[in-house]
PAKEFI-521621 format. One record per residue (C-alpha): residue in one letter; x, y, z. Coordinates in steps of 0.5 Angstrom, whole numbers, padded with zeros to 4 digits, always signed. Example, Ala and Ser with C-alpha at 12.3 -4.5 7.8 and 13.67 -1.06 7.14 Angstrom:
2
A+0025-0009+0016/S+0027-0002+0014/
***
This chain:
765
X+0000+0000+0000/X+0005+0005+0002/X+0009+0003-0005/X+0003+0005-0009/X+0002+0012-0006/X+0010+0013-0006/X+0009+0012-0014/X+0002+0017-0015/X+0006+0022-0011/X+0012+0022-0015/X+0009+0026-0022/X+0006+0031-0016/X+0013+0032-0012/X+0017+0033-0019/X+0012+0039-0020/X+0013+0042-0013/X+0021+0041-0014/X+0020+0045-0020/X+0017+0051-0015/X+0022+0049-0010/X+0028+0051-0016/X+0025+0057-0017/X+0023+0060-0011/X+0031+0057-0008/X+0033+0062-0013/X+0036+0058-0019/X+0037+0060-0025/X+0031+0060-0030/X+0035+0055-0035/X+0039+0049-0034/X+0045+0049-0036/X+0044+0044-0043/X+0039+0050-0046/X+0042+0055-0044/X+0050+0053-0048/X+0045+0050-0053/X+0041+0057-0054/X+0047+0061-0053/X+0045+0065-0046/X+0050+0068-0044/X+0046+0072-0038/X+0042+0066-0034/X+0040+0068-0027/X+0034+0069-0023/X+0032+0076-0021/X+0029+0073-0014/X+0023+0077-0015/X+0019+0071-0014/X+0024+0069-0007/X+0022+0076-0005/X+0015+0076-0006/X+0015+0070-0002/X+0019+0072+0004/X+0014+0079+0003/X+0008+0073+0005/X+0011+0069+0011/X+0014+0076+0014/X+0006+0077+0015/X+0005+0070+0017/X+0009+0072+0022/X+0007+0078+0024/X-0001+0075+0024/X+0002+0069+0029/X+0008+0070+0033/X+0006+0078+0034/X+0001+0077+0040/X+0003+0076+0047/X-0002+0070+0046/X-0003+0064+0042/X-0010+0065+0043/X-0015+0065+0049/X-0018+0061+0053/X-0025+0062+0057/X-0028+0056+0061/X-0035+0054+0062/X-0036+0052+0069/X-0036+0055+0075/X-0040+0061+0078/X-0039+0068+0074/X-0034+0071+0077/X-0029+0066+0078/X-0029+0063+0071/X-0026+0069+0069/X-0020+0069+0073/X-0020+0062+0072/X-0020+0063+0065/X-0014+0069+0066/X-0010+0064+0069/X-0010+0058+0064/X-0010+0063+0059/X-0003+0066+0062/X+0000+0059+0064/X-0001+0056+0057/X+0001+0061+0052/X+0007+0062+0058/X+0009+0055+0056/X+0009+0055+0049/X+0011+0063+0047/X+0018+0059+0051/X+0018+0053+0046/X+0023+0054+0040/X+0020+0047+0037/X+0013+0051+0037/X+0017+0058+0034/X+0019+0054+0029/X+0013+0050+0028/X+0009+0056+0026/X+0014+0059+0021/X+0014+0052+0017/X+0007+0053+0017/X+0007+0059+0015/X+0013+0057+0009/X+0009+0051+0007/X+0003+0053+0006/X+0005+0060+0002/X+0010+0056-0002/X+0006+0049-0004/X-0001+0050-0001/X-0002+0045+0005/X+0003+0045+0012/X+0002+0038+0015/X+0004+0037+0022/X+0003+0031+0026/X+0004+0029+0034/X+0010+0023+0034/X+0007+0020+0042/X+0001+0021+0043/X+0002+0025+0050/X+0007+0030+0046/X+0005+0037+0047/X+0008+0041+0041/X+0006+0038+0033/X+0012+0037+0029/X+0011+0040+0022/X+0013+0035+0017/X+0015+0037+0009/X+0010+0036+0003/X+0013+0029+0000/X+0013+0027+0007/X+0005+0026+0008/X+0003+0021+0003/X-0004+0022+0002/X-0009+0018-0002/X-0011+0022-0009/X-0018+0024-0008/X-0018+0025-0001/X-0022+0031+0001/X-0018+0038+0005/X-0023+0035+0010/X-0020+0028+0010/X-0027+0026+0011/X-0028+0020+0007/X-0019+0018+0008/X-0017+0012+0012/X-0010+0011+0012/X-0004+0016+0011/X+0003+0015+0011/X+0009+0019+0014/X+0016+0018+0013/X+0021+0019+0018/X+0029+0019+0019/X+0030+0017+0027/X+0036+0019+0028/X+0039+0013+0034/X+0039+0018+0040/X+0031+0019+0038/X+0029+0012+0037/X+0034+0010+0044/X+0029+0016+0047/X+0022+0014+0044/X+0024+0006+0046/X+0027+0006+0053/X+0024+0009+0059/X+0019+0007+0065/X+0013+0007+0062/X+0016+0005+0054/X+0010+0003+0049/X+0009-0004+0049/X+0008-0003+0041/X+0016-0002+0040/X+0019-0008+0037/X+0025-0008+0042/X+0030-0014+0038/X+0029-0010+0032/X+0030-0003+0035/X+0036-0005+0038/X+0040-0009+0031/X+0039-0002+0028/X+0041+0003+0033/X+0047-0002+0034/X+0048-0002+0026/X+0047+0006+0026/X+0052+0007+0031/X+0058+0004+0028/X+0057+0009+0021/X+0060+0015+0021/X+0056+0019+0015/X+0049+0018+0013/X+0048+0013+0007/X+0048+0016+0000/X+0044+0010-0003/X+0037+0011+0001/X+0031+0009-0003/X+0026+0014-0001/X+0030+0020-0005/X+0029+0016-0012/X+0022+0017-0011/X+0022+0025-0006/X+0026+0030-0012/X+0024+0035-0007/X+0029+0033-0002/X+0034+0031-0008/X+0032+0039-0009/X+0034+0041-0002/X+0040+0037-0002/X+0044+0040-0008/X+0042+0047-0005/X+0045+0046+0002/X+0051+0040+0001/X+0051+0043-0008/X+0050+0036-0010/X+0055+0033-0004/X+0051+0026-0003/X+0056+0023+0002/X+0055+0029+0006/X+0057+0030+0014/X+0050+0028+0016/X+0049+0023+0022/X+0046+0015+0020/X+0039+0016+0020/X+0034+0009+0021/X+0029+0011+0015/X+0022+0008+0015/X+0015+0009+0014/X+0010+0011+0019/X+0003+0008+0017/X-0003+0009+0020/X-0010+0007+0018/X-0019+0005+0021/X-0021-0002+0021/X-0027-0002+0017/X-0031-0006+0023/X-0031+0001+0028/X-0029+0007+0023/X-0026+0011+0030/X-0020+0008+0033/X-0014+0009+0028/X-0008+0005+0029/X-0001+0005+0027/X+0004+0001+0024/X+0012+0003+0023/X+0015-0002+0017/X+0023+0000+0016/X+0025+0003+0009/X+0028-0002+0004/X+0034+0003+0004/X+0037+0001+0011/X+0038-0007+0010/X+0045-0009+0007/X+0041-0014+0003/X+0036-0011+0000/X+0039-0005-0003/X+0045-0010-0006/X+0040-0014-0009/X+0035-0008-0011/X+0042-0005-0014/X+0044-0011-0017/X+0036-0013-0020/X+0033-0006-0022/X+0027-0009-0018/X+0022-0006-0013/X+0025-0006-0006/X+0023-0011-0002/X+0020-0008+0005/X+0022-0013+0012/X+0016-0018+0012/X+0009-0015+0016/X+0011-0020+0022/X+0016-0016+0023/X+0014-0009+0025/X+0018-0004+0028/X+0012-0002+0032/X+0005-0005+0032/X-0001-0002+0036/X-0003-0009+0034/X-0011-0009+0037/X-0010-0003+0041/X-0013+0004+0039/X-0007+0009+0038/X-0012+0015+0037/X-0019+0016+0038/X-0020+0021+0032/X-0015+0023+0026/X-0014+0030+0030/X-0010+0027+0034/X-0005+0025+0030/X-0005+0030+0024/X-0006+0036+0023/X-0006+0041+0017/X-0006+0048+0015/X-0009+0050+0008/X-0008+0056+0003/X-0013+0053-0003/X-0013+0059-0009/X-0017+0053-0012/X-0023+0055-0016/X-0027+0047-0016/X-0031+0045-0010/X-0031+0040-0006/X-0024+0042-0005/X-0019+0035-0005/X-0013+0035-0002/X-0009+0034-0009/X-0011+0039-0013/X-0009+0045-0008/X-0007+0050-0011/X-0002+0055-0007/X+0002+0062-0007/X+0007+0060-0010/X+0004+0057-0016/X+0000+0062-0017/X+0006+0066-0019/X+0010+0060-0022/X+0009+0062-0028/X+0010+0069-0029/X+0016+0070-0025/X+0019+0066-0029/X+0018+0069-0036/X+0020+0075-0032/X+0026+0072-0030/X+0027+0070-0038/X+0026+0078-0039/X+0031+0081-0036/X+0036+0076-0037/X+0035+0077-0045/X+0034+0085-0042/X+0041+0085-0039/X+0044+0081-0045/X+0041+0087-0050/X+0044+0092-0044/X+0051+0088-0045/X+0051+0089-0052/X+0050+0096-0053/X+0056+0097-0049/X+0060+0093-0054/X+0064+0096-0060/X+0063+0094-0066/X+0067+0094-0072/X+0065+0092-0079/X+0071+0089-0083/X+0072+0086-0090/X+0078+0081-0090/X+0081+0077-0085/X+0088+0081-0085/X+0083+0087-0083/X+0080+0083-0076/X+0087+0081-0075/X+0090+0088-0074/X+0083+0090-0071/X+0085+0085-0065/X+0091+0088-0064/X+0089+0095-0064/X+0089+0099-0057/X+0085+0104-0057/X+0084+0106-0050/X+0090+0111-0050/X+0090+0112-0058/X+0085+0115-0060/X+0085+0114-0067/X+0085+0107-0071/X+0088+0104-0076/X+0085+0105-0083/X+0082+0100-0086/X+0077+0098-0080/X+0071+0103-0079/X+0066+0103-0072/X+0059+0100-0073/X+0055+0106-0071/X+0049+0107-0067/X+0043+0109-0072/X+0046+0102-0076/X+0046+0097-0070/X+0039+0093-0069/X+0036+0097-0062/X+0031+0092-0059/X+0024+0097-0057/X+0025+0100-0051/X+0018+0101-0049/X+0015+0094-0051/X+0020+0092-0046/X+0019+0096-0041/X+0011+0095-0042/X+0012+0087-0042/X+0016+0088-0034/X+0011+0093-0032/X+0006+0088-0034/X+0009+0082-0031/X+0010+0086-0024/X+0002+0088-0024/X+0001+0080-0026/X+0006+0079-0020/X+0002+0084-0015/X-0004+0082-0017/X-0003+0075-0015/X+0000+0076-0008/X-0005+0082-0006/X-0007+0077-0001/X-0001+0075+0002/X+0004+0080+0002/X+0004+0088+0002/X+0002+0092-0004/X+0006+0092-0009/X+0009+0098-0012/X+0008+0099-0019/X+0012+0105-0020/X+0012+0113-0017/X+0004+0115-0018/X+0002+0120-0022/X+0000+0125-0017/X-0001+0124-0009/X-0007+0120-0008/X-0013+0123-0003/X-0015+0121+0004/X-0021+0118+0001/X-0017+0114-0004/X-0012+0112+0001/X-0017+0109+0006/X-0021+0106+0000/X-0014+0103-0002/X-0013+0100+0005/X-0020+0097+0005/X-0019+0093-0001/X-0013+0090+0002/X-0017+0089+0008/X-0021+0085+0005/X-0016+0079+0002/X-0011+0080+0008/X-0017+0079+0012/X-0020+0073+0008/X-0014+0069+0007/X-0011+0070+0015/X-0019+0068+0017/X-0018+0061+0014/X-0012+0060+0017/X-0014+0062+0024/X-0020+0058+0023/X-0015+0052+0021/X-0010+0054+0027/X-0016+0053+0033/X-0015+0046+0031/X-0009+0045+0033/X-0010+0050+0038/X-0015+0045+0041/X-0011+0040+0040/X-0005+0043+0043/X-0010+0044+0050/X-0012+0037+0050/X-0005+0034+0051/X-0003+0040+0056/X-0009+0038+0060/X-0007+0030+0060/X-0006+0028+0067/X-0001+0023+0067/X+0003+0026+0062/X+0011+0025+0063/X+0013+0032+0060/X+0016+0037+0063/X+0012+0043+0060/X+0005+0039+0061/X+0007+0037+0069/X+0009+0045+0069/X+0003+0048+0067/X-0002+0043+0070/X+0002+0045+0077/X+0002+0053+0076/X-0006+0053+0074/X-0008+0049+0080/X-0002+0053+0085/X-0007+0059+0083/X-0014+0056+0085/X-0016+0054+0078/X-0020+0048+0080/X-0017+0041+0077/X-0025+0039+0074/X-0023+0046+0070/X-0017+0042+0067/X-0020+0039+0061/X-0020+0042+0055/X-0027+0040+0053/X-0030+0046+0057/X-0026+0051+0054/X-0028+0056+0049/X-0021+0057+0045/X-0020+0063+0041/X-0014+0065+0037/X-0011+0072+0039/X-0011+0077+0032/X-0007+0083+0030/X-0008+0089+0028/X-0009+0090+0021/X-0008+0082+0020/X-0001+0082+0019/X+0000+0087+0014/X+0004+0093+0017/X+0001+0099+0013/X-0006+0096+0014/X-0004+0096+0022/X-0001+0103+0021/X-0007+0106+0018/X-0012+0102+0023/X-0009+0104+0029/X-0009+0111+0026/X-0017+0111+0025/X-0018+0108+0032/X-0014+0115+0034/X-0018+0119+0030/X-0024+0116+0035/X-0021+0116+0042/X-0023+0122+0044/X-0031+0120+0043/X-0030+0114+0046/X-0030+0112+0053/X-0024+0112+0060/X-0023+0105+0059/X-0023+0104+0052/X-0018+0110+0051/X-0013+0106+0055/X-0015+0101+0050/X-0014+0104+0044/X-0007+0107+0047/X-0005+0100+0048/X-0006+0099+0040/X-0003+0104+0039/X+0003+0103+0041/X+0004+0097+0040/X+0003+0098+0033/X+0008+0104+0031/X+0013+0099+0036/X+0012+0092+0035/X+0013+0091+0042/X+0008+0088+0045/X+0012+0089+0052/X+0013+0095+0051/X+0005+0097+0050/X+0003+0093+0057/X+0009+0097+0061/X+0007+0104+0058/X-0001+0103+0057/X-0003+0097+0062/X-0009+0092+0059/X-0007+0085+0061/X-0008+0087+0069/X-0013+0092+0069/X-0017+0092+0074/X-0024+0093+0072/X-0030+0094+0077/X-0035+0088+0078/X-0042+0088+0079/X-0041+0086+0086/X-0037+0092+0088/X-0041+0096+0083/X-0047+0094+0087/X-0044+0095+0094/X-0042+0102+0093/X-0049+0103+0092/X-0051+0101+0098/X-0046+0104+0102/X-0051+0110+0103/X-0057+0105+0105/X-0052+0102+0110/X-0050+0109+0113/X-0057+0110+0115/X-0058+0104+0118/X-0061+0100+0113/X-0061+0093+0111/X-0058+0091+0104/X-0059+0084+0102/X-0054+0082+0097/X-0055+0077+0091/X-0053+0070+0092/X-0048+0069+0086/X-0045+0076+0087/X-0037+0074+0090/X-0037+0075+0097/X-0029+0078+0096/X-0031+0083+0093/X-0037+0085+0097/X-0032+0084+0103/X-0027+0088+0101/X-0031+0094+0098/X-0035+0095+0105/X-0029+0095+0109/X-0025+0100+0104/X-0031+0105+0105/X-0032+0104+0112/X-0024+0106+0112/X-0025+0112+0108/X-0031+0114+0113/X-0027+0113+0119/X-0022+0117+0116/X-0027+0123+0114/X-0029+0122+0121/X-0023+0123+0124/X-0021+0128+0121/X-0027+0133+0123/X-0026+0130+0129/X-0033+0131+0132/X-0037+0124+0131/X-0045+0124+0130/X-0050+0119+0133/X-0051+0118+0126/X-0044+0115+0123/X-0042+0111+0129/X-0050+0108+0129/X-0049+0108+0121/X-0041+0105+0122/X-0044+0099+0127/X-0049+0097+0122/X-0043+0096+0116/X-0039+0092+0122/X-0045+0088+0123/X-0047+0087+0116/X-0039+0084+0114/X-0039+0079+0119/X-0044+0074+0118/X-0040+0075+0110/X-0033+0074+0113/X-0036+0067+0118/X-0039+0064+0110/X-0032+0066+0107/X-0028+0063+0112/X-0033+0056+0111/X-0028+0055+0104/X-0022+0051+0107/X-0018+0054+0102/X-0020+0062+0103/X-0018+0061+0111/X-0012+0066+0111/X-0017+0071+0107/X-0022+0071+0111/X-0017+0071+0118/X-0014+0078+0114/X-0021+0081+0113/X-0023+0079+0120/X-0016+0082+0123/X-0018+0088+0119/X-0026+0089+0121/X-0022+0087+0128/X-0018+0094+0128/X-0025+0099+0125/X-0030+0096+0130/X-0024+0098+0135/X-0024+0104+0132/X-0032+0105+0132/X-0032+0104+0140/X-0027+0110+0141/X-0032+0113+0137/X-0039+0111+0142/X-0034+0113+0147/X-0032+0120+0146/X-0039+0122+0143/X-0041+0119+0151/X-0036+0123+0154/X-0039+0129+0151/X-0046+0128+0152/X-0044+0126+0159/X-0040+0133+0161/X-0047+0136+0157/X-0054+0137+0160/X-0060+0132+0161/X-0063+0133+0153/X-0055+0131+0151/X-0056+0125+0156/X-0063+0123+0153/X-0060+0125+0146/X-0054+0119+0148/X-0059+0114+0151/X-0064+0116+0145/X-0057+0114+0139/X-0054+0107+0144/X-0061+0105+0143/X-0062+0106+0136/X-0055+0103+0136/X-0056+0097+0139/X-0064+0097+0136/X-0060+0096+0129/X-0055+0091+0131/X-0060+0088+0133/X-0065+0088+0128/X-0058+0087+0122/X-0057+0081+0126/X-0064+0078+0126/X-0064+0079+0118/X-0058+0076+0117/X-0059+0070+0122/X-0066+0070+0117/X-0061+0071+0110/X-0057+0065+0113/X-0063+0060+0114/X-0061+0055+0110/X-0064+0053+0103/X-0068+0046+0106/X-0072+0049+0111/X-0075+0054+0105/X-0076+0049+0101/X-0080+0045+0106/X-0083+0051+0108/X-0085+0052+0101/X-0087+0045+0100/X-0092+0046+0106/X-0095+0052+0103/X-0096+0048+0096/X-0100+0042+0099/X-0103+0046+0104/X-0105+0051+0097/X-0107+0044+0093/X-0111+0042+0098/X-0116+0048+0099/X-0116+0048+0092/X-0118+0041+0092/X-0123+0041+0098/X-0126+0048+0093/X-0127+0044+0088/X-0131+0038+0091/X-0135+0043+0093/X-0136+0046+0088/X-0138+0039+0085/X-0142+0037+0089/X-0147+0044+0089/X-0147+0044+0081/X-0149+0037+0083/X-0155+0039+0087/X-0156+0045+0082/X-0157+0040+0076/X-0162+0035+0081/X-0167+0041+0082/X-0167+0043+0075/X-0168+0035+0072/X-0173+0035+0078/X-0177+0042+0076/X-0176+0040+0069/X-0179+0033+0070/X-0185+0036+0074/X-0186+0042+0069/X-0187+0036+0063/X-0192+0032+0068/X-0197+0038+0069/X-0195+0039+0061/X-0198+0032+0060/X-0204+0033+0065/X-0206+0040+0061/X-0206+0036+0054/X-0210+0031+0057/X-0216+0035+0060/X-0216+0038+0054/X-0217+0034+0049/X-0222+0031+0054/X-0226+0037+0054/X-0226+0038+0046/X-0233+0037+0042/X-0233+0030+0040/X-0235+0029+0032/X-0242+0027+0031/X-0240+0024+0024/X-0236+0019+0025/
***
């Protein structure tokens, strides 16, 4: 199987090498056509490699500029702690991955892979590794029409080129995979081990010309290069017909690596002979190795095709789209400069062959003259190319390009403007770049959030053995993130996205026109808008969080909203009854603050009233059934002590307070004194009645519902008693109206008769 799906990737990798050529930079003609045509100026011109660069520079910019990956919001847990819960995931995951280089690396080969050729496979080597590795194009052998989908796929293959210390690590350790075919495992460690270079004759290049292109860029064409022994197999992993779900994995070695087999393969000119299927390098034999296809691989894609359902064959990339015209460029300018070069030649018309001899050995750079006999070709009888159809042929050529790449580079410039465009010609300009920028890096965070979602899952394993994974599970649940919050299914992830999509004029123009706005926009949102600013004309996210704080930001919730309100209340001697799924914190913090600020107040006019010290003991008497309910919460002990500690210290305060406002009544007149009897009372009267209210709100959620079940059944038993009686009086009601309509037919009956019987009789009969 995987021999067929090497042969029907072979014509499609020979035309992605032929994009690789170009786009390394390689001339436009091969040696062979350039000496049998004559071409004396064969270079590539790199416009094509710059447009490129131009594209993964935004990629870059749209995936590693944030300060996150993306952002996490869990949906469990009551309102005010989801938040912070979801800040603290959100803080600790994208800590882990913005300090991975492999995950860096892993965005940029994305990046550079869908620009290029369309499709950026990735796949998990373990199923417990939480960074994807990216794979090459040729690597990923893909069944032909398997839809970008992968819907209708059921098997796939990898190649993979282990290198003995990878394969010693994947296969020793305390808790290896027992799929691992250990004999094998070590006959080839033990074989790679005793070579010094990586072999020249693998199979796998005869069929991967894109490699065969990477290696003549990187080693020139130096096949027995420095490269350490790799041991070379194929990956393949596929669903049983019977379940549809599960995949499993096989591992089979490449034919390249057994002495035998190549020499026999060399000798014969035959298909290679694969080690036999009982001899796996490594079989999940009937066990699962993945749940879903997500967990194995992943895919980005940068489709320009026209024809739906898309299949993953037919994508057509960036690079395709300016293959052609950036190679006839390339011809352009090659013939171009020839012609340059031959106008700066000197040309001389001879008749003989004496004449060209003497012309060789003239010197004319000190002379001045030249011999007779031998005269100039002059400008006006020399073949002059048309300037102006060149020049209309590479602008063309450079519209083609720009047109082509608008959505994946910054705008291309076609030469100086006529005159200075207007603001509403530039920000018309600026739209329409939007619009491609903005649907083309669309797509690719949709596809992204895959990855995301998949990355999260194996942060959240619990019995992983990464050190990254053991990290953040330990930081998350060293902030109070409960362990049940742990688990990615519960979380709603949404990638992070920059201004302007990457596109730096576009991010420039729009952070502009969110300055144009700011001064009709709100307090916090100024802030906002300064933050984006600054990191837009700066490109240093940091450095934006240090001037223009966001990310800490304090905001006011409702609960805190809700409890100053009801300051005014409290202070005069009111009770407030706050909402149960309001953040007790919160409401115990915002009370103890403005009780400081009243004290403070209080003792600076030094003259306390009746009225604020009665108003104070309210709020003192209000918090402490609060800190008691908080102090219930194991892991809040060391708060609520705190807030204790500090009510503590203001009730003290308080009491200085009722002191000195008696000591004063006591030094006055008797109103004074009833004056000071009339407030402790008030005081004690509102203590009391604040208690009262606040054993009332304690009552406990069963003895309400009881409370309420009892007025139910009572309430549905004199609905039913109600109804009996009703019943039986319409009961009797419709007995007297058949009874006095039973009589009324009877006398109806009796008139009838004594009628009849008293009518004249007919003599005639």
């Amino acid at each position: 199987m995987v021999w067929q799906l090497r042969l029907a990737e072979l014509p499609r990798a020979e035309n992605r090498a032929v994009l690789n050529r170009l786009y390394n930079g390689a001339p436009p003609y091969d040696e062979a056509t350039a000496e049998e045509n004559g071409v004396q100026i064969n270079r590539n011109f790199l416009e094509g490699p710059n447009l490129l660069s131009q594209g993964r520079r935004q990629w870059n910019n749209a995936f590693l500029k944030p300060g996150n990956y993306f952002n996490v919001s869990v949906d469990g847990g009551p309102p005010h702690k989801q938040r912070e819960w979801s800040k603290i995931i959100t803080r600790h995951i994208n800590r882990c991955l913005k300090r991975s280089p492999d995950y860096m690396e892993y965005l940029r080969a994305t990046g550079a892979n869908t620009i290029l050729h369309g499709i950026a496979p990735a796949n998990w080597e373990s199923r417990t590794a939480p960074y994807p590795c990216p794979l090459m194009v040729d690597d990923l052998l893909i069944p032909s029409e398997t839809l970008v989908s992968f819907r209708n796929l059921d098997h796939f293959g990898i190649y993979r080129q282990y290198s003995p210390a990878t394969l010693y690590e994947l296969t020793h350790g305390p808790k290896r995979d027992p799929g691992w075919n250990m004999p094998i495992v070590d006959a080839e460690i033990k074989v790679a081990a005793q070579e010094y270079q990586k072999s020249a004759y693998s199979v796998a290049y005869q069929f991967q010309p894109e490699k065969i292109e990477e290696y003549i860029k990187q080693d020139l064409g130096f096949w027995g290069s420095d490269a350490p022994p790799t041991i070379d197999c194929w990956d393949f992993y596929f669903r049983e017909a019977d379940d549809g779900n599960g995949w499993y994995r096989r591992i089979v070695l490449d034919s390249a690596l057994s002495a035998d087999s190549r020499a026999s393969w060399r000798a014969s000119g035959l298909r290679p002979q694969v080690v036999p299927k009982d001899a796996w390098l490594y079989t999940s034999g009937k066990r699962k190795y993945a749940n879903a296809l997500r967990q194995i691989l992943h895919c980005q894609f940068g489709d320009t095709s026209a024809v739906a359902p898309f299949r993953y064959h037919s994508v057509r990339s960036l690079g395709y789209m300016l293959w052609g015209v950036c190679e006839l460029q390339d011809r352009l300018r090659c013939r171009f400069t020839e012609a340059v070069f031959e106008q700066l030649m000197w040309f001389f018309r001879t008749s003989n062959e004496g004449q060209f001899t003497r012309l060789k050995k003239a010197m004319f750079t000190h002379l001045g003259v030249i011999p007779e006999g031998i005269n100039f070709v002059t400008a006006t009888e020399r073949f002059k190319p048309d300037h102006q159809l060149v020049s209309l042929a590479i602008d063309q050529n450079r519209q083609l390009m720009g047109e082509n790449a608008a959505s994946f580079t910054q705008d291309f410039d076609q030469g100086a403007p006529s005159r200075e465009m207007t603001a509403t010609e530039t920000m018309a300009r600026v739209n329409a770049v939007n619009a491609l920028v903005s649907g083309m890096l669309n797509l690719a965070y949709t596809y992204e959030s895959y990855q995301y979602r998949e990355t999260c899952r194996r942060f959240c394993l619990k019995n992983s053995q990464h050190a990254e994974v053991k990290k953040f599970r330990q930081s998350c649940l060293s902030d109070g993130v409960p362990v049940e919050m742990l688990d990615s299914d519960r979380w709603d992830i949404e990638p992070e996205r920059v201004l302007g999509a990457g596109n730096k004029q576009l991010e420039i123009a729009q952070a502009q026109q969110l300055l144009a706005m700011r001064p009709t926009l709100g307090a916090e949102a100024q802030q906002t808008v300064d933050h984006i600013a600054i990191e837009a004309f700066t490109d240093d996210p940091a450095l934006a969080e240090q001037l223009v704080p966001v990310e800490g930001r304090e905001r006011l919730s409702n609960a805190k909203h809700d409890t100053m309100l009801a300051v005014g209340t409290l202070m005069q001697g009111g009770f407030v009854q706050f909402r149960e799924d309001e953040n007790l914190r919160d409401i115990v913090e915002t009370l103890l603050l403005e009780m400081t600020l009243v004290i403070q107040r209080v003792q600076a006019t030094g003259q306390p009233t009746a009225a604020e010290v009665a108003g104070l003991q309210n709020m003192a008497n209000h918090i402490a059934p609060m800190i008691k309910q908080i102090s219930q919460d194991s892991k809040e002990g060391e708060r609520a002590k705190a807030y204790k500690d500090q009510l503590g210290n203001l009730t003290n305060v308080i009491k200085g307070f009722a002191q000195q406002l008696a000591q004063k009544n006591a030094a006055g007149n008797g109103a004074d004194n009833g004056e000071m009897a009339e407030t402790a009372g008030k005081v004690q009267a509102g203590k009391i009645q604040a208690e009262a209210k606040a054993a009332n709100t304690r009552e406990s959620h069963a003895e309400r519902t009881a409370q309420r079940q009892v007025q139910f059944e009572a309430k549905e038993r004199q609905t039913d008693e109600k109804h009996q009686l009703e019943m039986k009086r319409e009961l009797e009601r419709q007995q007297v109206e058949n009874a006095n309509a039973a009589a009324k037919t009877a006398a109806e009956i009796q008139i009838e008769a004594a009628k009849a019987a008293a009518a004249p009789k007919d003599t005639n009969k």
